[in-house]
C-alpha positions in Angstrom: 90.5 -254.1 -89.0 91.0 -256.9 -91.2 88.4 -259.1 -89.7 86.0 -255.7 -90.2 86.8 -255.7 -93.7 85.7 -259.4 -94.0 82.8 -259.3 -92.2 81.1 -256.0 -94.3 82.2 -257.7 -97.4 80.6 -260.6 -96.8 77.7 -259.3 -94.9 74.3 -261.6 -95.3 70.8 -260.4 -95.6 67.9 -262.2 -95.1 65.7 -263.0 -97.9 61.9 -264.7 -98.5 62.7 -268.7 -100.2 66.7 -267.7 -100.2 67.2 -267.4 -96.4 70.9 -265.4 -95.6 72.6 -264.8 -98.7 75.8 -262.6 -98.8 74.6 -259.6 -100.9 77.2 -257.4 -101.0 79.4 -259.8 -103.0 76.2 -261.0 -105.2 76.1 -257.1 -105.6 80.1 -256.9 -106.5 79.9 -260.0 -108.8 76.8 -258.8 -110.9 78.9 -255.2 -111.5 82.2 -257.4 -112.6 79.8 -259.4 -114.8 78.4 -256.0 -116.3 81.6 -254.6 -117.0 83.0 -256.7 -119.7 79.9 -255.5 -121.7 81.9 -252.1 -123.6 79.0 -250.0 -122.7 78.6 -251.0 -119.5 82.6 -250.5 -118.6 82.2 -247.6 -116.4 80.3 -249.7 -114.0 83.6 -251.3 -112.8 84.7 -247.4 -111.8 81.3 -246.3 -110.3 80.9 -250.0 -108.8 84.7 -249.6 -107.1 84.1 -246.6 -105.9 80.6 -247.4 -104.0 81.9 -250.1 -102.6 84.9 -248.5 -101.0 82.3 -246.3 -100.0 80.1 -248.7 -98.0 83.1 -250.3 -96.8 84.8 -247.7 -95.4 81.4 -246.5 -94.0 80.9 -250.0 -92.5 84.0 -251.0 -91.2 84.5 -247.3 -89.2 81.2 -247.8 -87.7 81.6 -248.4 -83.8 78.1 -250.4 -83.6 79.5 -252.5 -86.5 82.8 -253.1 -84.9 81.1 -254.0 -81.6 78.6 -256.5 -83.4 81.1 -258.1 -85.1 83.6 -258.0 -81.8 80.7 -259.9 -79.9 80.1 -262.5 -82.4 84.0 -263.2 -82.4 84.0 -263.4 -78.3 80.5 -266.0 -78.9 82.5 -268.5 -81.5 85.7 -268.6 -78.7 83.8 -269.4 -75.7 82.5 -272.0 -77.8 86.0 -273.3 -79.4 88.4 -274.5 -76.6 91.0 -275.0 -78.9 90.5 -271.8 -80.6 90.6 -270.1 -77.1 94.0 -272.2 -76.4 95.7 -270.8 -79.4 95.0 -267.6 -78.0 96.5 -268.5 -74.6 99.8 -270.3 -76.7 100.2 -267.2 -78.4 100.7 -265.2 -75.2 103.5 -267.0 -73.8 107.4 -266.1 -74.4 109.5 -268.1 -76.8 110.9 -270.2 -74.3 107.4 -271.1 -72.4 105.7 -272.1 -75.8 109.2 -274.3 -76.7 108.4 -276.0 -72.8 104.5 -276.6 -73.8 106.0 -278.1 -77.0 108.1 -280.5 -75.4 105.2 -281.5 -72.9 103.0 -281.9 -75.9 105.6 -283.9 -78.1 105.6 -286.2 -74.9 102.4 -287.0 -74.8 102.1 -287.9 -78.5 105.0 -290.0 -77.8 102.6 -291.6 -74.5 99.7 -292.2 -77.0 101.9 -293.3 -79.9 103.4 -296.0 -77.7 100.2 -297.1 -75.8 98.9 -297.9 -79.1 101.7 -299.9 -80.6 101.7 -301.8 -77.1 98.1 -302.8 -78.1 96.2 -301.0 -75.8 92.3 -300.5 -76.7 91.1 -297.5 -78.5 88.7 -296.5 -75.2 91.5 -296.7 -72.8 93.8 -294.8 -75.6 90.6 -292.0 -75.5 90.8 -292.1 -71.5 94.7 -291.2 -71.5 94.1 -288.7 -74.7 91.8 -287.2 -72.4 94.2 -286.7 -69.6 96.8 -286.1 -70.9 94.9 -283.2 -72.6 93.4 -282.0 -69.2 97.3 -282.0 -67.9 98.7 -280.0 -70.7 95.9 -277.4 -70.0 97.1 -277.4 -66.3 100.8 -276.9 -67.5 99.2 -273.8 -69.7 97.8 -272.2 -67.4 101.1 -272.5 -64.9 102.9 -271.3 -67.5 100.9 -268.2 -67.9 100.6 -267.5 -64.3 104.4 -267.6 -64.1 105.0 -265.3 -66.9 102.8 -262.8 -65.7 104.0 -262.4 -62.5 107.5 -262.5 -63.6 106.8 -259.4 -65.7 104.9 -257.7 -62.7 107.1 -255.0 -60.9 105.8 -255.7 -57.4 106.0 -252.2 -55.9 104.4 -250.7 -59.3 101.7 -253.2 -59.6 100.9 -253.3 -56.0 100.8 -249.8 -55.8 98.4 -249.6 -58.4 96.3 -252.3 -57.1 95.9 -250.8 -53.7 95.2 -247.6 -55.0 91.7 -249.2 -57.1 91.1 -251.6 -54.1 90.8 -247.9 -52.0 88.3 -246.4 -55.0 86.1 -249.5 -54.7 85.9 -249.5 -51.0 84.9 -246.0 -51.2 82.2 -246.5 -54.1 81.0 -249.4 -52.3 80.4 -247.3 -49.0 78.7 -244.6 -51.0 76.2 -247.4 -52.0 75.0 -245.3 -55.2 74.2 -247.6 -58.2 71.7 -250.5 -58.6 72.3 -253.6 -56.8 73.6 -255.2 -60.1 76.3 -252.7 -59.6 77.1 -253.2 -56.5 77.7 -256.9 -56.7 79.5 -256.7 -59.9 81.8 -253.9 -58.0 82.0 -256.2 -54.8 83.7 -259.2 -57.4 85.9 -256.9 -58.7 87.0 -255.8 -55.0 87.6 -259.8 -54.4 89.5 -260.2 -57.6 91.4 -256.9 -57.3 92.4 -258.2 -52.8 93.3 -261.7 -54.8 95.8 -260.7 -57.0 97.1 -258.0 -54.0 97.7 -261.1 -51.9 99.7 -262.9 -54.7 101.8 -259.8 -55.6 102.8 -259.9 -51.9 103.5 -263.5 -52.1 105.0 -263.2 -55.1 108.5 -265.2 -54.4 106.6 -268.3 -52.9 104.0 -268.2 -55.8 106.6 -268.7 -58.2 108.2 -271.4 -56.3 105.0 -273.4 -55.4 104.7 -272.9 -60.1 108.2 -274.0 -60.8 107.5 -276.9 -58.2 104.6 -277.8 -60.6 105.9 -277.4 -63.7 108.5 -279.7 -63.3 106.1 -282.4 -61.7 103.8 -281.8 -64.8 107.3 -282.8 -66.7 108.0 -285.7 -64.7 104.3 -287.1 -65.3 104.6 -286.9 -68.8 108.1 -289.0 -68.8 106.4 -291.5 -66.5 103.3 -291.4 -68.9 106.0 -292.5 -71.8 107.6 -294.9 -69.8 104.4 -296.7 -68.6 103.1 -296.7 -72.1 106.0 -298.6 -73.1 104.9 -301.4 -70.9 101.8 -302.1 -71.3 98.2 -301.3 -70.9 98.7 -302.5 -67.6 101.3 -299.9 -66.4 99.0 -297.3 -68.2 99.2 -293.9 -65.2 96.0 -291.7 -65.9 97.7 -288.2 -66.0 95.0 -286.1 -65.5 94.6 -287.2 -62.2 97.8 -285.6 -61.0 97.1 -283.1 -57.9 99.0 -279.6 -57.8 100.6 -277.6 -54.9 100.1 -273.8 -56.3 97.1 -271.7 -55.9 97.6 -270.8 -59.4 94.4 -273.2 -61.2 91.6 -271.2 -58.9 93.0 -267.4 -59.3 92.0 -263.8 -60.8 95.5 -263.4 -61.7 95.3 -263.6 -66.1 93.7 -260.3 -66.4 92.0 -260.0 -70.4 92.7 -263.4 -70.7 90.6 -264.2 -67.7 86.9 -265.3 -69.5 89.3 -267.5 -72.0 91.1 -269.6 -68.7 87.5 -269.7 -66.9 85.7 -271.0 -70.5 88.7 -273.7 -70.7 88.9 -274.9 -67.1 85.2 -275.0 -67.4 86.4 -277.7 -70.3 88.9 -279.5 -68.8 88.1 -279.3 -65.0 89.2 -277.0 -62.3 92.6 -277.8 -60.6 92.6 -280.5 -57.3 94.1 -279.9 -54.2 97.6 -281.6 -53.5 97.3 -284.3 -50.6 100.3 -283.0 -48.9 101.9 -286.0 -47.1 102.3 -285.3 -43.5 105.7 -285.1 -41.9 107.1 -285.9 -38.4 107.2 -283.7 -36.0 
């Protein structure tokens, strides 16, 4: 409501030689300038009170609310870090206190590289993935805490039961092809987060696993900084076991983590070393 409130009040217009000027508050100043003329003090109640008018009027308006809605989602696909605050603010006391640590880490990586004398382009390369890592450890995070608040047989339940409406719209084939394929991705994300409900257990040991590599890059990022540009370990190039970089799994939050890895780089597949037989 608050950012309704904002936008009416400062709502522009377009005008010949001015271009966009916020009239409602020229509007609102020229009143408060009238009324400290005696005879023109009743302008300050009449002004008040049409103003609470058109805000009121404004602000309760659903086209309004959707405009403005729309322009908000436009300026945070176009701010990653804006879109990351977001994410940050999702997570449970303990998970941001863990991303703080990480973060504080690789401060502490790029604080050391430079005292070690380390050039300002290879400082921007290790910035960089260090940056690209902590998004990876975001994003685990986030995957872990959602799952962990999943009730399996609840959510699965539910899950099955719009997997079994789709199927059955699908078959129907009513609804113009744009419908149908926008349907058909919902079906894929819908069977996607089925099949990581039912996996649940192994998902969030294949996230813990990667968390705490994530942890141990970031002491070894410290460590190497400490010695050197030429012990400098690119951290962005680290390689993950989960599945949890290239899933449907973050619901509302889903067009924030696509926009983001879209910034920083989708996950890469762990080389798995090979074992004996």
């Amino acid at each position: 409501m608050v950012r309704y409130l904002k936008r009416a009040f400062f709502a522009t217009v377009k005008l010949p030689v001015f271009g966009r000027v916020p009239l409602n508050l020229f509007i609102v100043a020229l009143a408060f300038a009238a009324g400290f003329n005696r005879e023109w003090r009743a302008v300050w109640l009449f002004g008040a009170w049409v103003e609470f008018a058109y805000l009121w009027v404004l602000v309760t308006n659903k086209r309004f609310q959707n405009a403005v809605d729309a322009e908000v989602f436009a300026s945070e696909q176009s701010d990653p870090d804006l879109q990351r605050r977001r994410l940050i603010s999702q997570l449970t006391p303990d998970a941001r206190a863990r991303l703080e640590t990480l973060a504080r880490k690789s401060l502490a990586a790029v604080e050391a590289a430079r005292r070690g004398g380390t050039e300002e382009y290879e400082l921007q390369s290790q910035r960089d993935g260090l940056d690209r890592m902590s998004w990876f450890y975001l994003k685990l995070l986030l995957a872990r805490q959602l799952l962990m608040t999943q009730e399996p047989n609840a959510a699965g339940s539910q899950l099955r039961r719009q997997i079994s409406e789709l199927e059955q719209q699908l078959v129907a084939r009513g609804g113009s092809e744009a419908v149908r394929q926008s349907k058909q991705e919902t079906l894929r994300i819908l069977n996607r987060r089925l099949e990581l409900l039912q996996r649940r257990g192994q998902a969030l040991e294949e996230i813990d696993a990667d968390l705490a590599r994530i942890e141990a890059q970031a002491d070894l990022a410290v460590e190497n900084a400490a010695l050197g540009p030429q012990s400098m370990s690119l951290a962005g190039n680290i390689t993950l076991a989960s599945a949890m970089l290239e899933t449907d799994l973050f619901g509302a939050s889903q067009s924030a983590v696509d926009s983001l890895d879209r910034t920083f780089g989708p996950g890469e597949p762990v080389n798995r070393p090979e074992t004996e037989p």
